[in-house]
ROBA-180426 format. One record per residue: residue number from 1; residue in one letter; chain; x, y, z of N, C-alpha, C in turn. Coordinates in Angstrom, 3 decimals. Atoms other than C-alpha are relative to their C-alpha. Example, Ala and Ser with C-alpha at 12.3 -4.5 7.8 and 13.67 -1.06 7.14 Angstrom:
2
1;A;A;0.890;-1.190;0.000;12.300;-4.500;7.800;0.900;1.200;0.000
2;S;A;-0.820;-1.190;-0.060;13.670;-1.060;7.140;-0.770;1.090;0.730
***
This chain:
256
1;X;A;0.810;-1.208;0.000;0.000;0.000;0.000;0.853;1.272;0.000
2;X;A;-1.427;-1.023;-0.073;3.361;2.367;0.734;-0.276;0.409;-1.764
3;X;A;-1.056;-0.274;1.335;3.715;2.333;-2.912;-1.062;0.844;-0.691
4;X;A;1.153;-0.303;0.616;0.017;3.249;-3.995;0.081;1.286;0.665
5;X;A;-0.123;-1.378;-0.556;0.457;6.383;-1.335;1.132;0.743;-0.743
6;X;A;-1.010;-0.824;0.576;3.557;7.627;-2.980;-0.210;0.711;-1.429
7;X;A;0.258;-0.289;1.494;1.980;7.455;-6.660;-1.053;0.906;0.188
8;X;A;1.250;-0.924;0.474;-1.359;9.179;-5.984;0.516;1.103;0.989
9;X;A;-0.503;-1.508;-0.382;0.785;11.945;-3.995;1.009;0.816;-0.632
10;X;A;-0.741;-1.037;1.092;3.124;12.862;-6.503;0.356;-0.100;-0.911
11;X;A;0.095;0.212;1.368;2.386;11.737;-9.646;-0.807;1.211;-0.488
12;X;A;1.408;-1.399;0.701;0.346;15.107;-11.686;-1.009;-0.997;0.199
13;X;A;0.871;0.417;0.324;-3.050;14.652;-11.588;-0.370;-0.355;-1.878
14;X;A;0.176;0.762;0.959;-3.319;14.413;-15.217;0.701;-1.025;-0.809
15;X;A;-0.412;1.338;-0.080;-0.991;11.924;-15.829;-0.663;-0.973;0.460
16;X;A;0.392;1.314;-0.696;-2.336;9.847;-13.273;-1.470;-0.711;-1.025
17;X;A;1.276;0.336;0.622;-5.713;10.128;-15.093;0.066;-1.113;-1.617
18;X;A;-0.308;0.862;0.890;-3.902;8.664;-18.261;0.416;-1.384;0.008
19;X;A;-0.356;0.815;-0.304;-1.847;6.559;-16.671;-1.240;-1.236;0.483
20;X;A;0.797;0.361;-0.522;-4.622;4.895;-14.788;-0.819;-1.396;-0.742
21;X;A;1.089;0.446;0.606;-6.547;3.179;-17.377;0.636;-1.199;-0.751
22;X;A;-0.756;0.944;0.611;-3.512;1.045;-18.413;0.228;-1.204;1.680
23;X;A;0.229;0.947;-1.167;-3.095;-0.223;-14.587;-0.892;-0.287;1.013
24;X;A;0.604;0.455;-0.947;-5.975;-0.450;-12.857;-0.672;-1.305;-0.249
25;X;A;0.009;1.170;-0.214;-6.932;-3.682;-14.213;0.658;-1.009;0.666
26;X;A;-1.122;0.837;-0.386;-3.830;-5.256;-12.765;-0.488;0.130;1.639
27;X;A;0.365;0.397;-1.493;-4.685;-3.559;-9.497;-1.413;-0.377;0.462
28;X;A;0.997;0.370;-0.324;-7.989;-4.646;-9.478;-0.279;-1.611;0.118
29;X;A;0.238;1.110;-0.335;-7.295;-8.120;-10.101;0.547;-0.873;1.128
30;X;A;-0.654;0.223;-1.305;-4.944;-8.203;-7.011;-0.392;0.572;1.149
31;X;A;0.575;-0.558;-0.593;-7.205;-6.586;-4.892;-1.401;-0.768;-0.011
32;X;A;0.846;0.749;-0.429;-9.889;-8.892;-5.307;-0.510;-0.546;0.827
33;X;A;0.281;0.544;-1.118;-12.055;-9.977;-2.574;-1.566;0.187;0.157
34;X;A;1.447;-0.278;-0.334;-15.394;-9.673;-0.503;-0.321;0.698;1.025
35;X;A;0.694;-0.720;-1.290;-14.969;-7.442;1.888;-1.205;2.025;-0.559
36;X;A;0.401;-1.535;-0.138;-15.941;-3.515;0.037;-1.164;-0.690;-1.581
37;X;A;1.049;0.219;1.359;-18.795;-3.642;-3.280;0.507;1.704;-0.484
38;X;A;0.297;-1.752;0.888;-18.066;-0.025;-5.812;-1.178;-0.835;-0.562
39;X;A;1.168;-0.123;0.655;-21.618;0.169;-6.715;-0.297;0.559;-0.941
40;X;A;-0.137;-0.564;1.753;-20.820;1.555;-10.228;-0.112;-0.884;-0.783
41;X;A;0.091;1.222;1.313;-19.908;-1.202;-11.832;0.358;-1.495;0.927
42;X;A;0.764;1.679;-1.132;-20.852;-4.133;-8.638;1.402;-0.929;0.253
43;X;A;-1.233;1.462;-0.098;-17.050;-5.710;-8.611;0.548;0.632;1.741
44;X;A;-0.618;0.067;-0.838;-15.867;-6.499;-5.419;1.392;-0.504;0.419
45;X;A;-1.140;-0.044;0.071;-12.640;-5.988;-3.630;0.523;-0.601;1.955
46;X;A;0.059;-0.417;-1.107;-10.867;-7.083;-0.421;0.615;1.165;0.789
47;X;A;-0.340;-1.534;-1.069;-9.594;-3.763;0.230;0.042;0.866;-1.182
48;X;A;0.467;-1.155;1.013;-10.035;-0.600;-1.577;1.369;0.888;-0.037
49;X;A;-1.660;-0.324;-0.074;-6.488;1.909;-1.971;-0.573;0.942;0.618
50;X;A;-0.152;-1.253;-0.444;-5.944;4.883;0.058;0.296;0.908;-0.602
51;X;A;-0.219;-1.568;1.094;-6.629;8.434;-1.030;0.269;1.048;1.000
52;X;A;0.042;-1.535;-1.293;-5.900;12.024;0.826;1.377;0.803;-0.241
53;X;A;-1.178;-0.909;-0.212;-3.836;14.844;0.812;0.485;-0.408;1.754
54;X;A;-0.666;0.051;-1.402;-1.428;14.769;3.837;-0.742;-1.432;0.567
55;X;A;0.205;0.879;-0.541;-3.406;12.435;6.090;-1.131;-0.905;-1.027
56;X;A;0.599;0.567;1.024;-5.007;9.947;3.753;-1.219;-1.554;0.943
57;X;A;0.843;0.740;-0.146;-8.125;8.023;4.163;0.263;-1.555;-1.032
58;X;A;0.707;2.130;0.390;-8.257;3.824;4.116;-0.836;-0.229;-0.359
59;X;A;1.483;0.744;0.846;-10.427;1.893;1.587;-0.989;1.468;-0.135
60;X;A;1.205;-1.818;0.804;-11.511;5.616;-0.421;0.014;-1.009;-1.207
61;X;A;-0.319;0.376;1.623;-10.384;4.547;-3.952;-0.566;-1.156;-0.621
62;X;A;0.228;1.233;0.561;-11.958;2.014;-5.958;1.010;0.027;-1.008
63;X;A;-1.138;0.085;0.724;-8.968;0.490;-7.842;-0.920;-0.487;-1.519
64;X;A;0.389;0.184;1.604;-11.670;-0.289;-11.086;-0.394;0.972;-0.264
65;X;A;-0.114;-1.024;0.349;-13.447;2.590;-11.205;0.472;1.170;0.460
66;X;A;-0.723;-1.215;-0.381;-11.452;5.387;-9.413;-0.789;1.132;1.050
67;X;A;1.080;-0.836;-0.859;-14.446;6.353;-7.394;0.501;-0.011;1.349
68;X;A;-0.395;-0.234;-1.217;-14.513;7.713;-4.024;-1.200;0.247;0.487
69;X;A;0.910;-0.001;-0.271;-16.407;7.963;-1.620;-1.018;0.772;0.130
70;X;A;1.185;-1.399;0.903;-18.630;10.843;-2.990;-0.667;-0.305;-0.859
71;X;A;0.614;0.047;1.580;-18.921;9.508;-6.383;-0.804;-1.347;0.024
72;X;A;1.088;1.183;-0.352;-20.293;6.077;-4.726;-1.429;0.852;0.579
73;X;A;0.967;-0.325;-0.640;-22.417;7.913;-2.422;-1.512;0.655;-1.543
74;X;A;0.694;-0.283;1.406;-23.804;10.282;-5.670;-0.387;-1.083;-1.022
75;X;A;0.229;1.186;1.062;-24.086;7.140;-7.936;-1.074;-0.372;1.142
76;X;A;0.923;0.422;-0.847;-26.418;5.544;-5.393;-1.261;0.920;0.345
77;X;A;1.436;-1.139;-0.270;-28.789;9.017;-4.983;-0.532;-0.436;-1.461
78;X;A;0.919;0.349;1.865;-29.318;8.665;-8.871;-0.402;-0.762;0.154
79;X;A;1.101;1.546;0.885;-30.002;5.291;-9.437;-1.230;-0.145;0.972
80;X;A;1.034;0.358;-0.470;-32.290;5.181;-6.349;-0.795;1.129;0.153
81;X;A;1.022;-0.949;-0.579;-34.146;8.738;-5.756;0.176;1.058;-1.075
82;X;A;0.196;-0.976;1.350;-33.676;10.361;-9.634;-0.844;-1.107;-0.942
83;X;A;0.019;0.583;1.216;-34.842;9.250;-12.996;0.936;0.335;-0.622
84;X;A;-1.404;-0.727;0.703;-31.454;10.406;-14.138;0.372;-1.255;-1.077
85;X;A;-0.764;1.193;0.323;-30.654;6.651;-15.516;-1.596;-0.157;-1.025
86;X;A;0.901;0.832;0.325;-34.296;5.867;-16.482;-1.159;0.760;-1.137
87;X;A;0.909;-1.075;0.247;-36.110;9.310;-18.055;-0.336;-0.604;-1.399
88;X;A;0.186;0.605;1.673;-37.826;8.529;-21.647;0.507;1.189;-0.097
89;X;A;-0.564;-1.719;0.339;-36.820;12.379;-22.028;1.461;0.393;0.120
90;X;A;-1.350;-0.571;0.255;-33.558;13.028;-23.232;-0.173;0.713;0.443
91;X;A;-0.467;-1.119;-1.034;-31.911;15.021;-20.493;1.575;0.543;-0.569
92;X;A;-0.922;-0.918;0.106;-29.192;17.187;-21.350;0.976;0.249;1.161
93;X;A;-1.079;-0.103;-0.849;-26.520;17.175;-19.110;1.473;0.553;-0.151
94;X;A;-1.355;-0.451;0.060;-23.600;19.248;-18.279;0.634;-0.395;1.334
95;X;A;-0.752;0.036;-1.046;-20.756;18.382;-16.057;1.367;-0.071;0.117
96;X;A;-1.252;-0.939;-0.227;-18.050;20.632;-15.091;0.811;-1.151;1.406
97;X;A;-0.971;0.476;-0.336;-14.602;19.197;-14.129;-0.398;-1.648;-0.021
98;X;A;0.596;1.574;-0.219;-15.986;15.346;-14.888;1.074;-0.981;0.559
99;X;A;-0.672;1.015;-0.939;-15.069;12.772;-12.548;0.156;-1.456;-1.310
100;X;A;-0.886;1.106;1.048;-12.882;9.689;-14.408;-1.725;-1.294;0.149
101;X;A;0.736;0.604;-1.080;-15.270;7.543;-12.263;-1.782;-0.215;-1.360
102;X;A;1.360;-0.326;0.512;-18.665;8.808;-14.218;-0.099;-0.063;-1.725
103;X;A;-0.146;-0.592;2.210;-17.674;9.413;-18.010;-0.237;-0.679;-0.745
104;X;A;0.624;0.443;1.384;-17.731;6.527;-20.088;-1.340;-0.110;0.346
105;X;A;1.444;1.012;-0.082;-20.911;5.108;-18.138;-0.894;1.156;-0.366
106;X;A;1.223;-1.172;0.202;-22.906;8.726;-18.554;-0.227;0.176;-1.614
107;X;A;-0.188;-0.286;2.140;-21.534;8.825;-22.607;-0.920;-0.970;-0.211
108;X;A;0.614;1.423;0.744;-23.270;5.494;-23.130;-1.385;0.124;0.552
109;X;A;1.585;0.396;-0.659;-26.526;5.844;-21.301;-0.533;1.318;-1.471
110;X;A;1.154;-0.395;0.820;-29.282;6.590;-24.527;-0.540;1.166;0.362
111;X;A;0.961;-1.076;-0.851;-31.070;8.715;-22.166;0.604;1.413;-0.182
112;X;A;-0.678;-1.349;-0.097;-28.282;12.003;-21.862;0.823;-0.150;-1.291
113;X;A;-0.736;-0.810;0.905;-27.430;14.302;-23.920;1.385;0.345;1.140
114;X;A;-0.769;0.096;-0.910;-24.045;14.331;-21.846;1.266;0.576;-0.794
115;X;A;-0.929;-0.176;0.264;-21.422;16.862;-22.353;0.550;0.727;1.400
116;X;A;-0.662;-0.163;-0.643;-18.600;17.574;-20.233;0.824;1.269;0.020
117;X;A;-0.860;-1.380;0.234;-16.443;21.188;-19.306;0.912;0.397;1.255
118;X;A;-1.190;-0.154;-1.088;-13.265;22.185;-17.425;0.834;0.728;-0.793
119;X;A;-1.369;-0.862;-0.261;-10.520;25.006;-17.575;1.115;-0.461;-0.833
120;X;A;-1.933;0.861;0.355;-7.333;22.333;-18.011;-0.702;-1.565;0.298
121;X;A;0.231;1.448;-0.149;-8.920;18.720;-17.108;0.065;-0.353;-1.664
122;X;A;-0.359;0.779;1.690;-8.014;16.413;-20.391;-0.600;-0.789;-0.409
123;X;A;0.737;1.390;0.371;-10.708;14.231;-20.664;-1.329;1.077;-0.051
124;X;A;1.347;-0.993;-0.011;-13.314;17.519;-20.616;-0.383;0.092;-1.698
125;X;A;0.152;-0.006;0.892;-15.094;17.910;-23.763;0.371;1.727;-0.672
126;X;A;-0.446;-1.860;0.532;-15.066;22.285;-23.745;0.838;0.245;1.058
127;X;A;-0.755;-0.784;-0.661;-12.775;24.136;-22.600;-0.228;1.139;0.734
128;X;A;0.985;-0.990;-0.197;-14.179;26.730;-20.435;0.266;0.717;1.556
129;X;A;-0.545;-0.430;-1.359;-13.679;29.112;-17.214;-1.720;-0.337;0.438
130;X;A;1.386;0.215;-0.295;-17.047;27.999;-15.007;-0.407;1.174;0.327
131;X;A;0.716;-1.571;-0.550;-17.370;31.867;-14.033;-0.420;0.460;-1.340
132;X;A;0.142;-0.421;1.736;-17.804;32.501;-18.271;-0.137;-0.892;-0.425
133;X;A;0.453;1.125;1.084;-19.640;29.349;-19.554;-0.827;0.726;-1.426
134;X;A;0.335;-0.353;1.058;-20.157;29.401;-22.938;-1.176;-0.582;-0.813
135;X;A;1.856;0.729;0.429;-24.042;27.777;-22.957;-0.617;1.352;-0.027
136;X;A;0.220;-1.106;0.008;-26.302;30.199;-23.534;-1.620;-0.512;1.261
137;X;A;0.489;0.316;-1.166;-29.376;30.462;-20.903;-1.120;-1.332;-0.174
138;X;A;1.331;0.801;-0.096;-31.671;27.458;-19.604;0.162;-1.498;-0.983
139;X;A;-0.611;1.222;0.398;-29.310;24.907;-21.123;0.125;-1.410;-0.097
140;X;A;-0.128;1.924;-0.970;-29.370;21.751;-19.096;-0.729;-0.254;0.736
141;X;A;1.110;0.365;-1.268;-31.681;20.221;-17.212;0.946;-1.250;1.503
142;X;A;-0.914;0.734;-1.584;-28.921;18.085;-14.681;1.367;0.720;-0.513
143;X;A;-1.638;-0.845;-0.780;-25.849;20.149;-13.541;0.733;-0.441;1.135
144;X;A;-0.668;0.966;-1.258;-22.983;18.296;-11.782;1.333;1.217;-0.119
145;X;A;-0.676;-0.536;-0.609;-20.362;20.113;-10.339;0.663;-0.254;1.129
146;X;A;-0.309;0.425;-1.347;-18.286;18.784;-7.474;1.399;-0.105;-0.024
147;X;A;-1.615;-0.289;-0.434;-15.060;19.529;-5.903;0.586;1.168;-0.421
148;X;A;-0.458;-1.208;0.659;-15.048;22.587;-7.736;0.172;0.971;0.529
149;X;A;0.260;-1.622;-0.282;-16.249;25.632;-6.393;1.103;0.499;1.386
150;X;A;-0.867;-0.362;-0.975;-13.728;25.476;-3.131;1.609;0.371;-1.161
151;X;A;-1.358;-0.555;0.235;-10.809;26.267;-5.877;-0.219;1.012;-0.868
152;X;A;0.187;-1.468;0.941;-12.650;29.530;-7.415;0.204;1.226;0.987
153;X;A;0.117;-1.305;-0.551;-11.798;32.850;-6.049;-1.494;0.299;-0.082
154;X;A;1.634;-0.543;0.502;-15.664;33.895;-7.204;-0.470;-0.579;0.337
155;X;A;1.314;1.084;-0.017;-17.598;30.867;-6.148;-1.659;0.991;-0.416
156;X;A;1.157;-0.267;-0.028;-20.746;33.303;-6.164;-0.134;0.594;-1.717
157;X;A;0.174;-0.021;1.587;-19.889;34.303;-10.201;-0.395;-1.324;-0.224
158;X;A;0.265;1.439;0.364;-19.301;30.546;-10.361;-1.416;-0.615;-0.394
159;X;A;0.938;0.216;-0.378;-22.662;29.660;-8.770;-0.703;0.786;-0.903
160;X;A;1.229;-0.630;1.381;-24.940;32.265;-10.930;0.842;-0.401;-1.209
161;X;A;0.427;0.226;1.490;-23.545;30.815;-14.174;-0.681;-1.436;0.260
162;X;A;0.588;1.527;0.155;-24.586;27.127;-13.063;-1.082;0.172;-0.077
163;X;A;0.984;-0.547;0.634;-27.725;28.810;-12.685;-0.655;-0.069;-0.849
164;X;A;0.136;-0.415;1.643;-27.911;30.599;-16.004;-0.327;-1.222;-0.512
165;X;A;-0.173;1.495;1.448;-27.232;26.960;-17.625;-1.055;-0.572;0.414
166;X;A;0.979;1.443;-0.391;-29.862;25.004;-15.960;-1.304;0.710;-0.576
167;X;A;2.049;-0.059;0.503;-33.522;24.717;-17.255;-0.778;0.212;1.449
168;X;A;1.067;-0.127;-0.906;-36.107;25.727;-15.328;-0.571;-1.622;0.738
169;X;A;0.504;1.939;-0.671;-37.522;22.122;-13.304;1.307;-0.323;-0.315
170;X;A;-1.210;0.772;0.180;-33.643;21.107;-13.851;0.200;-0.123;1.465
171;X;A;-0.589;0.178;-0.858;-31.721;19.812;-11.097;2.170;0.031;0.126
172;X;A;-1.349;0.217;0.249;-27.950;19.681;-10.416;0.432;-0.540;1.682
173;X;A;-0.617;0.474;-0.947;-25.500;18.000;-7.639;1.547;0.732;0.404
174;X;A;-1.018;-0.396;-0.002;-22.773;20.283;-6.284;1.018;-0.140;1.114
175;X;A;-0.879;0.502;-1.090;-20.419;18.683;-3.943;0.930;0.327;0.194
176;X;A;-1.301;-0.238;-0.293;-17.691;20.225;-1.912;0.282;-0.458;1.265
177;X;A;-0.508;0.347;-1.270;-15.414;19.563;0.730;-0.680;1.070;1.353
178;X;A;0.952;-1.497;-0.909;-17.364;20.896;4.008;0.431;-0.405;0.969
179;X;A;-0.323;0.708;-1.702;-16.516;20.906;7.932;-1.606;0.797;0.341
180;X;A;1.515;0.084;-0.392;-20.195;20.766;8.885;-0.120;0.481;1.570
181;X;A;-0.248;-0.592;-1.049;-18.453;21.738;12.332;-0.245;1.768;0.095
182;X;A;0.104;-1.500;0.258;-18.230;25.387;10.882;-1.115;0.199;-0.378
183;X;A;1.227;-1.158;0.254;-21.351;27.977;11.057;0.175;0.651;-1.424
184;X;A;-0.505;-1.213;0.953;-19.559;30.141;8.523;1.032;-0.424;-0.938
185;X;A;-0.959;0.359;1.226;-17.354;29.431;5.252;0.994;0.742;0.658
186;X;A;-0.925;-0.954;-0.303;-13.751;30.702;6.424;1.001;0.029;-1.822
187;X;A;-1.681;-0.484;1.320;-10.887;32.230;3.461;0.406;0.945;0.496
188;X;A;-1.057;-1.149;-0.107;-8.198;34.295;3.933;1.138;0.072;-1.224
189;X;A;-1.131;-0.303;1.352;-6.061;35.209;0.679;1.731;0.593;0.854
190;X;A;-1.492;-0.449;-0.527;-3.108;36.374;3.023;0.522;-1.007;0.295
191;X;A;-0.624;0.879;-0.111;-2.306;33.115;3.586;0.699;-0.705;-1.299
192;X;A;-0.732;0.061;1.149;0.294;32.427;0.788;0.522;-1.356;-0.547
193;X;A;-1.451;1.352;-0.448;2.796;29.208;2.004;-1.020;-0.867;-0.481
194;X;A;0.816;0.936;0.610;1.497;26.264;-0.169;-0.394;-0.860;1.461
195;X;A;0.521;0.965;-0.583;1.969;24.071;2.876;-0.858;0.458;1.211
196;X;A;1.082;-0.623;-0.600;-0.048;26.284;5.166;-1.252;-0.027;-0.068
197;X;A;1.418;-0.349;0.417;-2.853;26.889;2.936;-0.679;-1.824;-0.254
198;X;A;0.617;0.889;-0.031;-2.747;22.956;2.819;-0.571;-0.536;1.561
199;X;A;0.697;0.085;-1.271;-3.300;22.903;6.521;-0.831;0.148;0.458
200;X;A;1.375;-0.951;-0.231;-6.084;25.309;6.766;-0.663;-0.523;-0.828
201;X;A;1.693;0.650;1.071;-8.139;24.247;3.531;0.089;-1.201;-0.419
202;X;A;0.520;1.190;0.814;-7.437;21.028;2.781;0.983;-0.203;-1.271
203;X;A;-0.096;-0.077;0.996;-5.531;21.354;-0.231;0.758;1.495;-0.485
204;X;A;-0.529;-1.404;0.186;-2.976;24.123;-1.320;-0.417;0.635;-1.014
205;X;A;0.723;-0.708;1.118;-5.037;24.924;-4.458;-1.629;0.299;0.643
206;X;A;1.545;-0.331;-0.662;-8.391;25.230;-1.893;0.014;1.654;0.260
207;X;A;0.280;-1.703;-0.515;-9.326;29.171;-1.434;-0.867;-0.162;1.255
208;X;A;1.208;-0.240;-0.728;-11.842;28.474;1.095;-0.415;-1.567;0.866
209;X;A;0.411;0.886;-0.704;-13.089;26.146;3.722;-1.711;0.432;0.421
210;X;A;1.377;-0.771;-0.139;-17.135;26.074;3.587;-0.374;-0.953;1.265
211;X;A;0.639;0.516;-0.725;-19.324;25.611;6.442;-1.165;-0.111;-0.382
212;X;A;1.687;-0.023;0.132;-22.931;25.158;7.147;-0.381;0.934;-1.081
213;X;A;0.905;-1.592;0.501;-23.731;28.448;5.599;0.462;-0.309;-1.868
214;X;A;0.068;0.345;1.638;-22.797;26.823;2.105;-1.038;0.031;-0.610
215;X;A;1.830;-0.269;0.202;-26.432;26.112;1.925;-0.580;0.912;-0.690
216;X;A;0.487;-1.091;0.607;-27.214;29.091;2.022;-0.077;1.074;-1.090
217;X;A;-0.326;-0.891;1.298;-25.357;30.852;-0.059;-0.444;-0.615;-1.347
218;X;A;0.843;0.541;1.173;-26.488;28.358;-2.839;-1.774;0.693;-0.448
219;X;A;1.470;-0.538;-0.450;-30.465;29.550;-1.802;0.370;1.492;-0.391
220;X;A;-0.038;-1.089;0.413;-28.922;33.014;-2.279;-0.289;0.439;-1.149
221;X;A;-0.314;-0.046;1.546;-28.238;32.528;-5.929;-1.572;-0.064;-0.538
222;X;A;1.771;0.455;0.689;-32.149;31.285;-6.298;0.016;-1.597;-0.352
223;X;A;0.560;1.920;0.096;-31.709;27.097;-6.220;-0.943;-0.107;1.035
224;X;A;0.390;0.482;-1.091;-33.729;25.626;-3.962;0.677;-1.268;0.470
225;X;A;-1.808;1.106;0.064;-31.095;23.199;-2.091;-0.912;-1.073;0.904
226;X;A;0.347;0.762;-0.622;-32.107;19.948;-0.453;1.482;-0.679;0.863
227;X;A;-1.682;0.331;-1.087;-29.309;19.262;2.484;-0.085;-1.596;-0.239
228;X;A;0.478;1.488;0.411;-29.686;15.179;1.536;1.075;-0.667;1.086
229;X;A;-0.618;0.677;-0.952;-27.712;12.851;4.410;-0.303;-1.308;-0.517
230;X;A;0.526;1.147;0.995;-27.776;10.109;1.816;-0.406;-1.337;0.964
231;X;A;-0.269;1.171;-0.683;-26.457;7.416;4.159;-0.709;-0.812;1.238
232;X;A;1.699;-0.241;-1.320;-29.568;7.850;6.950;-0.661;-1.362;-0.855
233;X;A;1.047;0.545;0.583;-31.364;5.957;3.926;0.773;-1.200;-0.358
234;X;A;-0.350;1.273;0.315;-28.832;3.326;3.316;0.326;-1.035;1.219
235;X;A;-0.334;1.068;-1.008;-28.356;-0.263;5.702;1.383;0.687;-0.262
236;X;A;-1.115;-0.240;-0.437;-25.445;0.570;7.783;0.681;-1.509;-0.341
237;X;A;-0.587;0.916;0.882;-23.739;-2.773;6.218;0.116;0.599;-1.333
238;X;A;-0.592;-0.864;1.264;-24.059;-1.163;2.912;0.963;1.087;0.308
239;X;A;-1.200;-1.586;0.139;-22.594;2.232;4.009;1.133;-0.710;0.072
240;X;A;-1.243;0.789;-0.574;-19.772;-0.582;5.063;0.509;0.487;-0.753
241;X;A;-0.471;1.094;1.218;-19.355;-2.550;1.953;-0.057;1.254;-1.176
242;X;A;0.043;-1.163;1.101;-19.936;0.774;-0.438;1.266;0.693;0.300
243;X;A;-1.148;-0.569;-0.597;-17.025;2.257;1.888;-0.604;1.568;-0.458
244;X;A;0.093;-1.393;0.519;-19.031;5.672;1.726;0.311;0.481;1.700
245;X;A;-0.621;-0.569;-1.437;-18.552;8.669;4.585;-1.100;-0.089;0.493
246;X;A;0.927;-0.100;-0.693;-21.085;8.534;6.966;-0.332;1.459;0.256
247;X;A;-0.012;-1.476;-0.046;-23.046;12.035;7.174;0.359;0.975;-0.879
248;X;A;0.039;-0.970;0.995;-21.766;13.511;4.051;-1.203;0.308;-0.929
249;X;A;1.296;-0.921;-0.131;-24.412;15.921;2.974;0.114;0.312;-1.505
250;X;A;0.313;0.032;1.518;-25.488;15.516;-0.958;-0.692;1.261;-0.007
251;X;A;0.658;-1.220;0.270;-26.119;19.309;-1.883;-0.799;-0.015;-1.152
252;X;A;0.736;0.203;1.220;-29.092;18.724;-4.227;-0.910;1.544;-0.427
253;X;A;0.625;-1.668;0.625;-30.224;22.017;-6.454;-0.881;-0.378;-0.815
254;X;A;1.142;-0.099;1.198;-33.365;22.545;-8.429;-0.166;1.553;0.055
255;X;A;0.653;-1.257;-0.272;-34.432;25.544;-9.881;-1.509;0.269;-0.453
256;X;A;1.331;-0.087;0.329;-37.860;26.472;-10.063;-1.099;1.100;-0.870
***
């Protein structure tokens, strides 16, 4: 496991994303077992790899599809409490910075119109700053977004273009890193020192550490947000064997 911590801490991320697709069969077939299920694509493992900046979380990573435990948790709201998988109505879907995890299986589902957008990610279809998307209004009817908005100076430009793009009755899923401990989103831009700002946010490319009041500020913009505590609704044996976080809080947007 030493060796799997060393690669996903300082290999580039987009490398890794290339790299990836040539060895994770290998580590998936040596990782085989029955103790965790990724509920993406149902193969089970007996241990899952460790992911994390600095202090790194045990059994995150699914070594087939690359998911974590977000993109299990989110895969599991769809298939059981959307028609996202099932709509006769071609849905239109945009989703900024796309997770490795989600892409081919969303390209192939009949159902979405499914295009993808990011800045610098290499597997995005447009190229695009999310504060200046280049849809024009009432675009998409599902808007995914996650992990993003904690590395925008603007989050609240950010937030009114996701907006803009969505259809009226659309929905979207925007997941960030949150300490649910905090009342109040903290940032401070005077903090400079990469390994500082990885102390404080998480991440030396994080601007911001959101609290509770994330919520809100979403509700500011005009979504209406559903705080979702997915894992309330799943057997605590599943939350096991899925290896999701207990208590992480699915920020679900509609606009109306």
């Amino acid at each position: 496991m030493k060796i799997f911590k060393l690669i996903l801490n300082t290999i580039p991320r987009p490398f890794l994303i290339k790299a990836s697709y040539a060895v994770r069969p290998a580590v998936s077939w040596w990782l085989k077992g029955d103790n965790f299920t990724d509920p993406i694509d149902g193969r089970s493992f007996k241990k899952l790899l460790p992911y994390g900046y600095g202090r790194q979380r045990e059994n995150a990573l699914s070594p087939s599809t690359l998911s974590l435990e977000r993109h299990r948790l989110m895969w599991l709201f769809l298939k059981n409490e959307t028609n996202f998988f099932t709509s006769k109505k071609q849905l239109k879907v945009l989703h900024i910075a796309p997770e490795q995890c989600f892409l081919s299986i969303f390209r192939k589902q009949k159902n979405l119109d499914y295009l993808t957008s990011d800045l610098e990610s290499p597997i995005a279809d447009v190229k695009a700053d999310i504060c200046d998307l280049p849809f024009v209004d009432e675009s998409f009817d599902v808007v995914f977004c996650n992990h993003v908005l904690e590395h925008i100076p603007d989050d609240t430009k950010a937030m009114q273009e996701l907006y803009r793009v969505m259809k009226t009755n659309g929905f979207g899923i925007f997941q960030i890193p949150q300490d649910l401990s905090r009342e109040t989103t903290f940032e401070d831009d005077s903090i400079t020192d990469p390994k500082e700002r990885a102390k404080i946010f998480g991440q030396y490319d994080h601007v911001r550490v959101y609290g509770r009041d994330y919520f809100d500020k979403l509700r500011s913009i005009g979504f209406k947000v559903d705080e979702v505590d997915y894992t309330k609704k799943i057997a605590p044996k599943l939350v096991e064997r899925y290896a999701l976080m207990n208590g992480e809080i699915l920020p679900v947007c509609y606009k109306n």
